[in-house]
C-alpha positions in Angstrom: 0.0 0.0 0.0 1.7 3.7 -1.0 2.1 5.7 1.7 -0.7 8.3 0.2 -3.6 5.4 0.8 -1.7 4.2 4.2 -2.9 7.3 5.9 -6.6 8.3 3.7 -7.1 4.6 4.8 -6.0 5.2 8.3 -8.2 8.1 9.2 -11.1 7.2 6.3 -13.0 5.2 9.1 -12.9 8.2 11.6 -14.1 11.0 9.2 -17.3 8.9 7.9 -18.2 8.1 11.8 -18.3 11.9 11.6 -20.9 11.7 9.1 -22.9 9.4 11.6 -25.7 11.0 14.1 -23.4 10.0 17.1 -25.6 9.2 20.7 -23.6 10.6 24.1 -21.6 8.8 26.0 -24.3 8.4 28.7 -26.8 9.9 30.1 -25.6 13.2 31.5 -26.8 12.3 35.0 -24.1 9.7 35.2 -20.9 12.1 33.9 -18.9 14.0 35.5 -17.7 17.3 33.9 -14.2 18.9 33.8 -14.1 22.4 32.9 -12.6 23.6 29.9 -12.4 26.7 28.4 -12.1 27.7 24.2 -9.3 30.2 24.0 -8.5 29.8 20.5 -7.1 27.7 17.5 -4.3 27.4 15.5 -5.3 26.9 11.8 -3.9 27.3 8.8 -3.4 25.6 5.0 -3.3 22.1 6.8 -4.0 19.4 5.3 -4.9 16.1 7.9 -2.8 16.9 10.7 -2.7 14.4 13.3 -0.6 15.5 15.7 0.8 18.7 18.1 3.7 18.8 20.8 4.8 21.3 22.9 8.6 22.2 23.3 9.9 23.3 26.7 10.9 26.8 25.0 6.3 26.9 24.3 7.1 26.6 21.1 3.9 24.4 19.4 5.1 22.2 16.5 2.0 20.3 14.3 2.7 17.6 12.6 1.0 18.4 9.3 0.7 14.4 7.2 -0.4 15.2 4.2 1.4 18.2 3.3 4.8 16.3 4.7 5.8 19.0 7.1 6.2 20.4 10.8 4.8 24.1 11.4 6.1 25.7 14.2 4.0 28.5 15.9 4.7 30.8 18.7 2.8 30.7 22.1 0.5 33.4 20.4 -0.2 30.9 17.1 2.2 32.9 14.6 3.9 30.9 12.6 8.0 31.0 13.0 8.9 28.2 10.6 8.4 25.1 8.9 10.2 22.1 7.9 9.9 18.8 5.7 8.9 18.4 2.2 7.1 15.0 0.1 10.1 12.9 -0.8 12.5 9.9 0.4 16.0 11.9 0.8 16.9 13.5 4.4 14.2 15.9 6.3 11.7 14.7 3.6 8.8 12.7 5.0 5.7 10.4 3.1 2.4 11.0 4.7 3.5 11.3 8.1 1.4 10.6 11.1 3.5 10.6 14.9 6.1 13.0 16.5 7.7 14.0 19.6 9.2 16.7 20.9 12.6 15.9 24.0 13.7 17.9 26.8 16.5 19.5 24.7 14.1 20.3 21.5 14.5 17.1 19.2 12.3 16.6 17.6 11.4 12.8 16.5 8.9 12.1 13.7 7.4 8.8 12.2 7.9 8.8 9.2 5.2 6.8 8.5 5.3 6.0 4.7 9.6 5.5 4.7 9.3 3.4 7.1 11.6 5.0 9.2 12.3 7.7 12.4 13.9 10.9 11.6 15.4 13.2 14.3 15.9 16.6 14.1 17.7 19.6 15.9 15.1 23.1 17.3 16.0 24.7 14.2 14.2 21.6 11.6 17.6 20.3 10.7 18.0 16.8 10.2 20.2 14.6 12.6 20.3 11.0 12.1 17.6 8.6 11.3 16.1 4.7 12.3 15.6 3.1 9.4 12.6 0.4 9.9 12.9 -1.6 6.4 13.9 -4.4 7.8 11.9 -4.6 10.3 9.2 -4.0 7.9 7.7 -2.1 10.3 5.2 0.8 9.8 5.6 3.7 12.4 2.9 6.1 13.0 3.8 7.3 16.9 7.1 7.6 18.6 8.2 8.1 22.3 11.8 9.6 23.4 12.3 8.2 26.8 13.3 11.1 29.4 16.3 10.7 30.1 17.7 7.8 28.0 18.7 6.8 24.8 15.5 4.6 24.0 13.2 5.2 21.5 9.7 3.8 21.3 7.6 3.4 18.3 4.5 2.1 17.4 4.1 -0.3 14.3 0.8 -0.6 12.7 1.5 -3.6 10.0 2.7 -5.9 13.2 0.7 -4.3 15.7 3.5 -4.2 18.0 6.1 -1.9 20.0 9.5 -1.5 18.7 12.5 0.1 21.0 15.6 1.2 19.8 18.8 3.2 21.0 19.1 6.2 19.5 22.1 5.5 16.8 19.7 3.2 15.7 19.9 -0.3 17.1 17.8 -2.7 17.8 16.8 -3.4 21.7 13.5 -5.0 22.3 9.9 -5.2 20.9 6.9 -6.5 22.4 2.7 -6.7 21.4 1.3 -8.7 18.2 -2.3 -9.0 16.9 -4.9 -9.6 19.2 -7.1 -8.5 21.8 -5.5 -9.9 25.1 -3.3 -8.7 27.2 0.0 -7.3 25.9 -1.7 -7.8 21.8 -2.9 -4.5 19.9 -5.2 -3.8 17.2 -3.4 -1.0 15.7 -1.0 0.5 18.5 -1.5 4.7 17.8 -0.1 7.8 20.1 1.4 7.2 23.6 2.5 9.5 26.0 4.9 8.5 29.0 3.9 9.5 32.9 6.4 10.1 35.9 7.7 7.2 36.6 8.3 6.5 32.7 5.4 4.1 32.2 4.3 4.2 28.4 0.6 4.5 27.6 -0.3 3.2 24.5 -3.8 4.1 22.2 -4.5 0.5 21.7 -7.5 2.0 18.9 -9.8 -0.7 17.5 -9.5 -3.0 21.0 -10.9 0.3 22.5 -8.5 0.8 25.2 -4.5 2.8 26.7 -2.5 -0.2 27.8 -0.1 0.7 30.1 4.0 -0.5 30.4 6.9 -0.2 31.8 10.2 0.3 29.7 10.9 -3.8 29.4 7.5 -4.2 27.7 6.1 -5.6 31.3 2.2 -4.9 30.9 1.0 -2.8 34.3 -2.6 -1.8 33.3 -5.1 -0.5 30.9 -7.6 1.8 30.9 -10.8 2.0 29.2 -12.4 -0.7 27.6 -14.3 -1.0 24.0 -17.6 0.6 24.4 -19.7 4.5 23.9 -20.6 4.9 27.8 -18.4 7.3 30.1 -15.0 5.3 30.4 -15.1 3.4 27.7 -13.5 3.9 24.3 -14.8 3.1 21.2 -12.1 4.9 18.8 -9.2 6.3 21.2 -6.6 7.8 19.0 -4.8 10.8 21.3 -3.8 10.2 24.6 -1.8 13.0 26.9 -0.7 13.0 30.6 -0.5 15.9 33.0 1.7 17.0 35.5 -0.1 15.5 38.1 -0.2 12.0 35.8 -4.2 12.1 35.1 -4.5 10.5 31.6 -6.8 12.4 28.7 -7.9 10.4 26.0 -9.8 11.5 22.9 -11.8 9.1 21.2 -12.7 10.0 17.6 -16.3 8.4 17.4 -17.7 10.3 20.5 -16.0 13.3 19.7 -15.5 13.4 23.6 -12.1 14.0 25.8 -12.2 11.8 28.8 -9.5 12.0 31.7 -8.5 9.3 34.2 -6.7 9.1 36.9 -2.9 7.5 37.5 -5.2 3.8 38.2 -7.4 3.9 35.3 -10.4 5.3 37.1 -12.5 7.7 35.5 -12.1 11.5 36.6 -15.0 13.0 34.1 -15.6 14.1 30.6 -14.2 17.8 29.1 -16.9 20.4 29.2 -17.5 24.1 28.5 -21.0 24.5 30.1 -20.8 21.6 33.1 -23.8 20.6 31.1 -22.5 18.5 28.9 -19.9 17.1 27.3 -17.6 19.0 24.6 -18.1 17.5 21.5 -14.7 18.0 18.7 -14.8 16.7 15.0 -11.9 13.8 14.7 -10.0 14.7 18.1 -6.9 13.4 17.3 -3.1 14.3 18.8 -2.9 16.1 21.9 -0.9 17.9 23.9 -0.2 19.9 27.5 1.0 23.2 27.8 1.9 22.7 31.7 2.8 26.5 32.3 0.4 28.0 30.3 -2.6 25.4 31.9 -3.5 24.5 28.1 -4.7 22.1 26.2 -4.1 21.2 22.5 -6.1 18.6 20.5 -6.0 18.8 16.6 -9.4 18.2 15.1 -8.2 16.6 12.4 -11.3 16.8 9.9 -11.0 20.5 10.8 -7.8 21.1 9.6 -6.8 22.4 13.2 -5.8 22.4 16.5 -8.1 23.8 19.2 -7.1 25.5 22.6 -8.5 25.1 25.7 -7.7 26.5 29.1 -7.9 23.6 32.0 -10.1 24.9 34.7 -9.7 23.0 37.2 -5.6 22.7 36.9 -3.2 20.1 36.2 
């Protein structure tokens, strides 16, 4: 499959479930509602982005797939640069879909289409690379361990979690096809708590499975369903400071956060009423100082802002 269909294929199923008269989660007498507040977005000649980080200069990168590059915005949402361009040489990328962003400004992308990893410097130049050919693995998410040389990445055509060093060898992987314990269904995003733990979008089994760096499966949260804590499409997932876990599910349109155990702490809202309701949630990200929220709307062609309420 070219990496053009890999990723209208990928995200087909999500934008005609938008098309769908979707019911609520539950009944609102059984939700809980965090507070949320719209401050803004950052749009712009996107073209299916599926993913934003934020560096720890506030700088907001979005991964933008189809159109093969990173934009870079300020704090304020003006844009300072971009990088990337459709091709297979270095700093080009084919129909990207996962990035993140390390404590010194790498930033890491899966390059989803190349089969590969490419690293870059704060300024968009390109580093050094993890080829994934021979593996013939398909990365759409990947994870920079804080303070180590292991990268994580999630392969969709062996539905399975691949580590590597950083020069590019091979240490471990884990998962396969299936819906038990430790087995995906399409591994997507992840996001990594205090202690390290990786929390992994586990999409069509409905659920974040939870590991620690060996692979060593410590819990999961959600399960496959439409009712409040359950997950029916999960495809972002972001942790705070205080290691709650948000999850955006791109059927229900709905951003649910749990706690560090997997139990459910409520359902995003703007009017306490009920729940906020996105088109295609996708990537998100946590702005820790600023007390905001990013979560690209992907069928929008944005990324949406939202002040936390109630604190992280």
């Amino acid at each position: 499959m070219n990496s053009t269909r890999f990723l209208l294929v990928f995200w087909l199923a999500v934008i005609m479930l938008h098309s769908l008269n979707i019911p609520a989660p539950c009944s609102q007498d059984e939700l809980k509602y965090l507070p949320v507040r719209h401050v803004g977005d950052i749009a712009g000649h996107f073209n299916q982005p599926t993913e934003v980080a934020v560096a720890p200069s506030g700088r907001i990168y979005i991964l933008d797939g189809a159109n093969n590059t990173i934009e870079v915005f300020d704090q304020q949402g003006r844009k300072v640069f971009s990088f990337g361009k459709a091709g297979k040489g270095k700093g080009e990328f084919s129909q990207p879909v996962g990035m993140d962003i390390d404590s010194e400004e790498n930033i890491y992308v899966a390059d989803t289409g190349n089969r590969r990893v490419q690293i870059f410097n704060s300024k968009g130049r390109f580093t050094s690379a993890i080829d994934l050919r021979s593996k013939k693995a398909r990365p759409v998410e990947v994870k920079k361990e804080t303070g180590s040389d292991r990268i994580y990445i999630s392969d969709t055509d062996n539905h399975q979690i691949l580590c590597f060093k950083q020069d590019g060898s091979f240490v471990s992987s884990w998962g396969g096809y299936g819906n038990k314990t430790g087995q995906f269904m399409y591994p997507g995003m992840a996001d990594a708590d205090a202690a390290g733990n990786l929390h992994i979008v586990d999409i069509l089994n409905g659920r974040v499975q939870v590991f620690d760096t060996s692979g060593k499966k410590i819990r999961q949260i959600g399960a496959f369903g439409i009712t409040a804590g359950t997950l029916f499409r999960p495809k972002g997932v972001i942790i705070d400071s205080q290691n709650n876990v948000y999850v955006s599910d791109s059927y229900t349109g709905v951003i649910q956060c749990f706690d560090s155990t997997g139990n459910l702490l409520g359902i995003l809202s703007e009017d306490s009423r009920e729940p906020l309701r996105l088109t295609t949630p996708l990537g998100m990200a946590i702005d820790g100082k600023q007390n905001l929220l990013y979560v690209v709307q992907g069928q929008l062609n944005k990324v949406s802002i939202f002040a936390l309420q109630g604190g992280i």
